[in-house]
N, C-alpha and C positions, 0 to 999 in steps of 0.2 A: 563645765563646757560653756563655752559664749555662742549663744544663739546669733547666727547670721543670716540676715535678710537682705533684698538688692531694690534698694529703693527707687522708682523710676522719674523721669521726670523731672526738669530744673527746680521743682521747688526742693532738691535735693542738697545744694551749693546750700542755701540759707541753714540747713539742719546742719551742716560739718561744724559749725561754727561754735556751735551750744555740744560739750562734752557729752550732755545727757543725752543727746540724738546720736551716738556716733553708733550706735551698733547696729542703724540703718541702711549706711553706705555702705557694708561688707558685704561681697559677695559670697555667697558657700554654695559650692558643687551637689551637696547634698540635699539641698530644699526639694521639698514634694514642689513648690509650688517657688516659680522661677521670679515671681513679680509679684509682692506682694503690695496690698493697698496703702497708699504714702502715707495716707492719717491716720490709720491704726498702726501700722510700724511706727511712727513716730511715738504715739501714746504709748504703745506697749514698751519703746525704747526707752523712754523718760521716765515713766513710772519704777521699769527695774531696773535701771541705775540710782535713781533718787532711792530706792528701797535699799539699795547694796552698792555701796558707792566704793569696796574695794575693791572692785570687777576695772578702775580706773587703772593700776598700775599692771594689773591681768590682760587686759586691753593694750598696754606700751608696749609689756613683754610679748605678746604674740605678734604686735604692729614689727618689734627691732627683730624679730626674728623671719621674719617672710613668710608665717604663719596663716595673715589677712591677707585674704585677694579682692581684688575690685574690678568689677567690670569694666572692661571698655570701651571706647566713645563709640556710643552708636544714634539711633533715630532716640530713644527712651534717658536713654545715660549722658548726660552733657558734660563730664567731669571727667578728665584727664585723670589716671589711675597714679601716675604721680603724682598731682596738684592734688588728690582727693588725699592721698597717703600724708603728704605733709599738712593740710587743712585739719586732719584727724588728730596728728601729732601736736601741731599747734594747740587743738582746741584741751588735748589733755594737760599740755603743759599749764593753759590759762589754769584750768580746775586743780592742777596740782598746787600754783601759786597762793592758792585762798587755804590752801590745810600747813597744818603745824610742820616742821620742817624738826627731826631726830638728827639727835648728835651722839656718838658714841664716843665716849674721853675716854682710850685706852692705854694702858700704860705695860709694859713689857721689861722683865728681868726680874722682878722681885721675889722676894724681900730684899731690898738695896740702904745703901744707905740714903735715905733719900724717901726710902715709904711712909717713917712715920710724918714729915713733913707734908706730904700728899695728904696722907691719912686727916690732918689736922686739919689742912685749907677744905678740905671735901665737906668735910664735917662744919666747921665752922657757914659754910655758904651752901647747904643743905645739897649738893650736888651728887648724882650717881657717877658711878665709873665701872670699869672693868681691868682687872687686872690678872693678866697674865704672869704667872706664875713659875720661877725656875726651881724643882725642888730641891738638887742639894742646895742652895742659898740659902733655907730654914734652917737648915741644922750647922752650917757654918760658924754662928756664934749666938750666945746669948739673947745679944741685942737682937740682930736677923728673927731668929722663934719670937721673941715679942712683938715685933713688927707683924711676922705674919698673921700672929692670932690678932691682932691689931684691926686688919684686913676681915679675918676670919669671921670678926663678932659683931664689923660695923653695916647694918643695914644698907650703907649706903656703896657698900662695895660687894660686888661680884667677885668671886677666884673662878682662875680659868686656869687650862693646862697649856705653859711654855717649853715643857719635854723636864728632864729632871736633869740632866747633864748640858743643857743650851748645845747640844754636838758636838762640848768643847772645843766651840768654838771654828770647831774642822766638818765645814759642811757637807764638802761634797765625798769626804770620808765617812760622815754619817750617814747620809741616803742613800748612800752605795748600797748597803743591805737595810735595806725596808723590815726585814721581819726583827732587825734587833732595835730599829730605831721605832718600831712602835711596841717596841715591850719598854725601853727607854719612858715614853709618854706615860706607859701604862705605871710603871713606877711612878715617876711621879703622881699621877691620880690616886694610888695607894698611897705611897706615901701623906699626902695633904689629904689625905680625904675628900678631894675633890667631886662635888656632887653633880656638876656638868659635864656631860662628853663632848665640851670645847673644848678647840684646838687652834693656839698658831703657832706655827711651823718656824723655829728660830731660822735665820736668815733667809725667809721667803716670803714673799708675798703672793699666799696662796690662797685660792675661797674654792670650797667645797660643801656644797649643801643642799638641799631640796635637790634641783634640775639647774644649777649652777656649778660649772666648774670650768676656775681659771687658775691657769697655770703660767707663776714670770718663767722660771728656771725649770728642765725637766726634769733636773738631776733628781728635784725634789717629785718626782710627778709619782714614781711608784709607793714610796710611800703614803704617801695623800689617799690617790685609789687604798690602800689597803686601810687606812686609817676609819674612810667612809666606809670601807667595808664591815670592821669591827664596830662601825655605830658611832662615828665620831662625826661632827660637824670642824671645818674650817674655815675659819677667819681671817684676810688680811686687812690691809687699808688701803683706805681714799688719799689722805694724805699724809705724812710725817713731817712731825715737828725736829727735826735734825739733831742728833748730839756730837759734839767735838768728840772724837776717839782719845784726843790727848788730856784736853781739860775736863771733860764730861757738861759741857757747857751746853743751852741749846744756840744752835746754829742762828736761825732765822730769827728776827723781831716778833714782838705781840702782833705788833700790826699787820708783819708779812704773812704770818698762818691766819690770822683772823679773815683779813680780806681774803686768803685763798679759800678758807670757808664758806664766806655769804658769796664766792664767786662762782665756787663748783657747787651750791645749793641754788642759784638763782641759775645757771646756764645748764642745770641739770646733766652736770658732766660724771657724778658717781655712779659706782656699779649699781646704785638704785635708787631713783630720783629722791629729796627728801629725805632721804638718809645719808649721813655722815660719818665714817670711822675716821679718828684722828689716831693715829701712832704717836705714843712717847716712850720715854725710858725711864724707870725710877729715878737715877741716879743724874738724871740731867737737873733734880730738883734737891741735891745736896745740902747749897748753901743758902743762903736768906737771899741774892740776888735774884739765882735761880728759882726759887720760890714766892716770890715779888710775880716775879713772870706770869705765872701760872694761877696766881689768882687775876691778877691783871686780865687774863685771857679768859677766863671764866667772867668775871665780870662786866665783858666787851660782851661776850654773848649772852648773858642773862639780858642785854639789853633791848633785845627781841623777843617781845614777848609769844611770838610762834617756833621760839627756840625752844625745844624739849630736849632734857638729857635723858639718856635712856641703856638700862642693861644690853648687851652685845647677845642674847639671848632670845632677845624680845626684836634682832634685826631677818630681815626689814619690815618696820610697820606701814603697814599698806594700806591704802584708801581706794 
């Protein structure tokens, strides 16, 4: 719980400024004590933030949800409840700017042809990922089962669950019934042995987790609830890196997802500031061109060094 206090006083404007003072502007209905003294609020406010600096994105998420109240202008309060709201917002963004910024490089369909190629470049440039996983595509052929133990055994890659059938392809014939399309998932997690109860939902972009749940399509919605209810976390993304349905090519330049990247990480436009899901598809990394690509892309971003890649597992890390 975030302790709220109601700070009195113009020398209140100056503390919005500094992230560490911000949990002195919030009003709470609940205080024994309606007004509390400006200098010790500020100390006690600074000290446990400075102590616990991931109460920062705890702080966004109660601010975007109409959670915080602020007083309004009176004799004591000089601070418009709007102007103080986006002063607050502002001043979290500045403190989000100084922390490391996670990237999730997730890739969707595999074992494809196209894994071991990933599998290589990941490896070779010490990089994590996340791969979601179709299961019958393992036991398809030879080569596919090598690919996936490939996956299976490389530290630097996570397996997640992509359903075992991909819906065949037939979406909204799949979520139509919910109870076979999560015994569907659940095969697959047998089958791979999958040891995460992650989940993305083939053609959806759905997130379900903690006290977060968004829904594109609703067709997919009852499955999802029941999925979280059997203990499943879900995944979608920030943004996709596009593949041609005909060539399997990707769509977009290095440069048009890259900049979309450092763009929705600097205007803090993802589902959680700092953090980044990228969508791929194994099979968009085939040939040597397509795989050019994808180191290229990796290599644009190692070039920030507050760029971290990070398991899909371990999202969203919070400050």
């Amino acid at each position: 719980m975030l302790k709220k206090t109601i700070v009195a006083g113009i020398a209140a404007i100056s503390t919005l400024i500094s992230v560490y003072s911000c949990n002195s502007i919030v009003g709470s209905p609940n205080s024994s004590n309606p007004l509390d003294s400006t200098a010790n609020s500020l100390v006690d406010a600074e000290s446990k933030l400075q102590q616990d600096t991931i109460k920062l994105m705890d702080i966004l998420d109660s601010l975007n949800k109409g959670k915080i109240h602020f007083p309004a202008v009176d004799s004591l309060n000089k601070i418009e409840p709007k102007q103080a709201k986006k002063m607050l917002r502002d001043s979290i963004y500045r403190e989000l700017n100084k922390k490391d910024k996670h990237i999730y490089l997730t890739f969707d369909d595999g074992p494809l042809i196209g894994s071991s190629a990933i599998d290589s470049i990941i490896t070779a440039k010490n990089t994590k990922i996340s791969a979601f996983l179709v299961g019958k595509h393992a036991g398809m052929s030879k080569r596919l089962k090598r690919d996936f133990d490939r996956y299976m055994n490389n530290p630097l890659v996570e397996c997640y669950n992509h359903s075992y059938s991909h819906a065949a392809n037939k979406f909204h014939v799949f979520y139509s019934n919910p109870d076979l399309a999560v015994a569907d998932f659940e095969k697959c997690e047998t089958d791979l042995g999958l040891k995460h109860k992650i989940v993305r939902m083939p053609g959806r972009n759905i997130w379900l987790f903690d006290d977060v749940r968004r829904v594109d399509l609703t067709s997919g919605s009852q499955t999802a609830d029941l999925l979280g209810v059997n203990g499943y976390k879900i995944y979608g993304w920030d943004v996709e890196w596009k593949i041609n349905g005909l060539s399997g090519k990707p769509v977009q330049s290095v440069e048009e997802i890259y900049g979309r990247i450092r763009n929705m990480l600097g205007n803090k436009s993802t589902l959680k500031p700092n953090n980044i899901v990228l969508l791929m598809h194994d099979d968009m990394f085939q040939n040597k061109k397509g795989q050019q690509l994808l180191s290229n892309l990796i290599d644009s971003l190692k070039q920030h060094k507050d760029y971290k890649f990070d398991f899909i597992e371990n999202y969203p890390i919070k400050y």
